[in-house]
C-alpha positions as CSV (number, residue, x, y, z in Angstrom):
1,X,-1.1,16.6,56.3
2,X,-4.4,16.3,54.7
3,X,-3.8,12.8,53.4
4,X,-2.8,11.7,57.0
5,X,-6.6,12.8,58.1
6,X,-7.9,11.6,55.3
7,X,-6.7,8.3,56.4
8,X,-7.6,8.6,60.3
9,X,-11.3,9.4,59.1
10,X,-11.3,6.6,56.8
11,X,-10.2,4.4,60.1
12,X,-12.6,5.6,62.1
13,X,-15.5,5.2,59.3
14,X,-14.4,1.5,58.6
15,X,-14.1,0.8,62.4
16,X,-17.8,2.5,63.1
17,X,-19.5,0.7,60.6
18,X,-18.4,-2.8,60.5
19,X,-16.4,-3.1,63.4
20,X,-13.0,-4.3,61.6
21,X,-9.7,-3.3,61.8
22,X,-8.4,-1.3,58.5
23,X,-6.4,-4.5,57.5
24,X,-8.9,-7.0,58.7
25,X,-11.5,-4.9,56.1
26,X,-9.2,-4.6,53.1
27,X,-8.4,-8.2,53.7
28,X,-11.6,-9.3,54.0
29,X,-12.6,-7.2,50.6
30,X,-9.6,-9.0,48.9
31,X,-11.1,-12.3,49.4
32,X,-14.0,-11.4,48.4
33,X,-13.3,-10.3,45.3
34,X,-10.7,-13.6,44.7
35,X,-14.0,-15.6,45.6
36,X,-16.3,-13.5,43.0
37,X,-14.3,-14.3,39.9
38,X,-13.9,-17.9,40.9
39,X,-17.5,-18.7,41.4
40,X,-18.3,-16.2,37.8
41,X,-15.9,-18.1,35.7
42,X,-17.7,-21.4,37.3
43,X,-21.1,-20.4,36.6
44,X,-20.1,-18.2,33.4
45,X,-21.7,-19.8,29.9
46,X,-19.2,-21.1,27.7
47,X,-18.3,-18.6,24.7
48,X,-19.5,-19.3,21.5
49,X,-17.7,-21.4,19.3
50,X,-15.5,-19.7,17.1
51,X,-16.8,-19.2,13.5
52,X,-14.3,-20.7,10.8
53,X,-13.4,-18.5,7.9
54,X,-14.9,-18.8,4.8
55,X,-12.9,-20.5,2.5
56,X,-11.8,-19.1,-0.6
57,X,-13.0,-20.3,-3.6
58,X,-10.3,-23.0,-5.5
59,X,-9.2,-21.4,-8.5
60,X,-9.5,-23.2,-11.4
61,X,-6.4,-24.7,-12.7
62,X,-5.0,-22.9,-16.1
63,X,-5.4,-25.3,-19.2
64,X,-2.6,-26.6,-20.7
65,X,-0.7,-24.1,-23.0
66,X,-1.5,-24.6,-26.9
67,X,0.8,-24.6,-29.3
68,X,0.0,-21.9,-31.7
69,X,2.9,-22.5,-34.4
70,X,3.5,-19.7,-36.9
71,X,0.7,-16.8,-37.3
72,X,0.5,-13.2,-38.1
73,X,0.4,-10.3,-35.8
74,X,-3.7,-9.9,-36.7
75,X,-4.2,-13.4,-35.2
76,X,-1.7,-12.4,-32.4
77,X,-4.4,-9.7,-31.6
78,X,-6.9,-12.1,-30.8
79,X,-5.3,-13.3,-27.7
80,X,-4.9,-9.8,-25.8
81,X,-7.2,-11.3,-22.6
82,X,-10.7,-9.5,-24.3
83,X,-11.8,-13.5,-24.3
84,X,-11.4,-14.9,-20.8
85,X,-12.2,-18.1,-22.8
86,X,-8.7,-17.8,-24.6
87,X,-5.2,-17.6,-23.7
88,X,-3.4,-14.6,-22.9
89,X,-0.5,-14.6,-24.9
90,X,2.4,-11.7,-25.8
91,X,5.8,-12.1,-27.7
92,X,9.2,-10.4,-27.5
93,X,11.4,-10.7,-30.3
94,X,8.9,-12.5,-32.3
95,X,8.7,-15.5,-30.1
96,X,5.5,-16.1,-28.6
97,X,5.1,-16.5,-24.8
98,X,1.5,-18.1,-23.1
99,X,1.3,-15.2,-19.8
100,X,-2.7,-16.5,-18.8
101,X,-0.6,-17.5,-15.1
102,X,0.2,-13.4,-14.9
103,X,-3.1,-12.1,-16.0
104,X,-3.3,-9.4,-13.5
105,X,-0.2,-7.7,-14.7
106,X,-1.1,-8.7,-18.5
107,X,-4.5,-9.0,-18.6
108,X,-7.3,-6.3,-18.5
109,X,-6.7,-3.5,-16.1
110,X,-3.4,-4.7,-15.6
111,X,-0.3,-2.9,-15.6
112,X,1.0,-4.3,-18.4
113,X,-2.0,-5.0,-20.7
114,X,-1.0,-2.9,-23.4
115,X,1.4,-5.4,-24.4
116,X,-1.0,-8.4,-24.5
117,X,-2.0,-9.4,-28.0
118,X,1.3,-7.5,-29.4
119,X,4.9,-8.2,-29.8
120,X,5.9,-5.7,-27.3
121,X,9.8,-6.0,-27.7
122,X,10.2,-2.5,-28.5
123,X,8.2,-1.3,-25.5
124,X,10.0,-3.5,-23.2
125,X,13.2,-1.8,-24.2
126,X,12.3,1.5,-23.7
127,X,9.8,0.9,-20.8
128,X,7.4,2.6,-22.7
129,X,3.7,3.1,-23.1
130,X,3.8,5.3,-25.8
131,X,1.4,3.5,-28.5
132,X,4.1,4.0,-31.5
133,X,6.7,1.8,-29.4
134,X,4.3,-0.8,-29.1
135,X,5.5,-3.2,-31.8
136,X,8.4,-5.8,-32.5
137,X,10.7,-3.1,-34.2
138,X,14.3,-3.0,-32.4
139,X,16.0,-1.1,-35.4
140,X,17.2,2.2,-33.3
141,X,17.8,1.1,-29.9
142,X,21.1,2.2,-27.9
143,X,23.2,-0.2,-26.0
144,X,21.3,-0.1,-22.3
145,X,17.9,-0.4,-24.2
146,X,19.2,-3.6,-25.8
147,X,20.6,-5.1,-22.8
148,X,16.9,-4.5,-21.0
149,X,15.6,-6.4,-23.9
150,X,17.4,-9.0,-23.0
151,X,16.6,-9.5,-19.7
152,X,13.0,-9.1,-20.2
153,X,13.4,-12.0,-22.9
154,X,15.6,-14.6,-20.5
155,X,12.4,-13.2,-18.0
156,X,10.4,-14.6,-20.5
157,X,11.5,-18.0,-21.3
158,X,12.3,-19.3,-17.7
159,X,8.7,-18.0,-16.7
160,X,6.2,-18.9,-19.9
161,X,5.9,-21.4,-22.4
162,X,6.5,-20.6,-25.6
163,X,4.1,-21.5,-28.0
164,X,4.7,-20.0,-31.2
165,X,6.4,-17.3,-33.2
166,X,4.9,-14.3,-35.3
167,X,5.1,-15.1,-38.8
168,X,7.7,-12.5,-41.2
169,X,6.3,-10.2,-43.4
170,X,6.9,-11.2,-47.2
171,X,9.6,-9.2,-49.2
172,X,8.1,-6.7,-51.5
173,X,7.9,-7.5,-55.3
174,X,10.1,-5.3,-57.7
175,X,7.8,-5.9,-60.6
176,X,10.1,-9.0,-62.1
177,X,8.8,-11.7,-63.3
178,X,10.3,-15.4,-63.7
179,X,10.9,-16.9,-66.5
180,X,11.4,-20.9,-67.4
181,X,14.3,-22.1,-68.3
182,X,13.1,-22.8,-71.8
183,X,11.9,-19.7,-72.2
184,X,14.9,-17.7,-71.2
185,X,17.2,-19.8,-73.8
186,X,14.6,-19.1,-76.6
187,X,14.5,-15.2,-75.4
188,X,18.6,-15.5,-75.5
189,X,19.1,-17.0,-79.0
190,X,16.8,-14.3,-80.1
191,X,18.7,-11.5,-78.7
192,X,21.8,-12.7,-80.2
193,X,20.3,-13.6,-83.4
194,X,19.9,-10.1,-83.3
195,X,22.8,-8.5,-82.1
196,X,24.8,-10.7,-84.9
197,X,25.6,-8.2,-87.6
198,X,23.4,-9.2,-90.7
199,X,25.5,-10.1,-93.6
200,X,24.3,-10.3,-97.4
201,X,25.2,-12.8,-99.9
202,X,26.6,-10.9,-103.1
203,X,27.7,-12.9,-106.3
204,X,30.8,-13.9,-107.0
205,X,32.8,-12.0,-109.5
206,X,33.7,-14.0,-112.6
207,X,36.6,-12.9,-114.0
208,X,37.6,-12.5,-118.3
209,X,39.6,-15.6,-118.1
210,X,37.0,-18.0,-116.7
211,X,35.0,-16.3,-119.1
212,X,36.9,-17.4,-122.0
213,X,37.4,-21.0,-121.0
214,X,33.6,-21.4,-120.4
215,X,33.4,-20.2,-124.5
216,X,36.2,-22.3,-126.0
217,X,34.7,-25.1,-124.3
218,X,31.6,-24.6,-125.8
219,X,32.8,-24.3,-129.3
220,X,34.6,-27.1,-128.7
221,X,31.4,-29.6,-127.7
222,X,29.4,-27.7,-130.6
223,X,32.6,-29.0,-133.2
224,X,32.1,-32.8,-132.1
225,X,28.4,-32.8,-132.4
């Protein structure tokens, strides 16, 4: 009920003051307000241009991978991404793999960037951090920690170059020392010269007979002269 007066007041108001019909007024106030945004988007500046990203810097392409050959796990050390100037290098199973392409995982503040620098193997197997695992030693390791081993290693080598292996530790010496050929014959006539049992020369008995013979022909040589 009160929206139905609200409506016959609104009627009479629009009709008193301009003199249009309700429809004739909203009409009218419809094409006004078509007209409006035609003539603004006319007259409207042109927004600005649209600025263009900035680009990214290019990053610099990685060097080609250098062939280290055989060296020690010192000189391994040296490559564990402290030098942005030098590779980034880690080994499993003693081969040597160039990682410089995966330096956010391997290189400082990566993930992985205790095992740069290091042969990791062990580590890898165990998927630990623990600094006593982090060395090439796979002595130990169950079945399932072998297999991950593996796969971190065929990982490895259809990922990275290799480019070099960790050189072996030398055998222990047990205090023996080698002889020459020369010497060891002269060192083993010696030792059986004197292992042979030492025998003495003693002089041969003479017996009464020869005794007698030896006499007789003296006397005899003494007759003739």
């Amino acid at each position: 009920m009160a929206v139905a007066e609200l409506w016959e007041t609104l009627k009479q108001a629009i009709l008193a003051y301009t003199g249009l019909s309700p429809t004739a007024f909203f009409t009218a106030v419809a094409v006004a307000a078509a007209l409006y945004h035609v003539v603004s988007g006319i007259f409207a500046p042109p927004p600005p241009p649209r600025q263009r990203p900035l680009e990214e810097p290019e990053a610099e392409p990685l060097p080609p991978p250098v062939q280290l050959g055989e060296v020690d796990e010192e000189e391994l050390r040296q490559y564990d991404g402290s030098d942005p100037k030098k590779p980034l290098l880690m080994a499993i199973k003693g081969q040597i793999y160039d990682v410089t392409q995966s330096r956010m995982f391997y290189g400082p503040g990566g993930p992985y960037a205790l095992f740069a620098g290091k042969d990791a193997s062990r580590a890898l197997a165990k998927m630990s951090f623990e600094p006593q695992d982090l060395n090439g030693d796979t002595s130990g390791l169950g079945p399932f920690e072998l297999d991950a081993l593996q796969d971190w290693e065929y990982k490895f080598m259809s990922k990275y170059v290799k480019v070099g292996t960790i050189k072996k530790a030398a055998p222990a010496e047990d205090g023996t020392t080698s002889t020459s050929p020369e010497t060891n014959e002269t060192v083993t006539a010696e030792a059986e010269t004197e292992k042979a049992p030492a025998t003495e020369h003693k002089p041969r008995e003479v017996s009464s007979e020869e005794v007698k013979e030896k006499e007789a022909t003296a006397d005899a040589v003494s007759a003739e002269s």
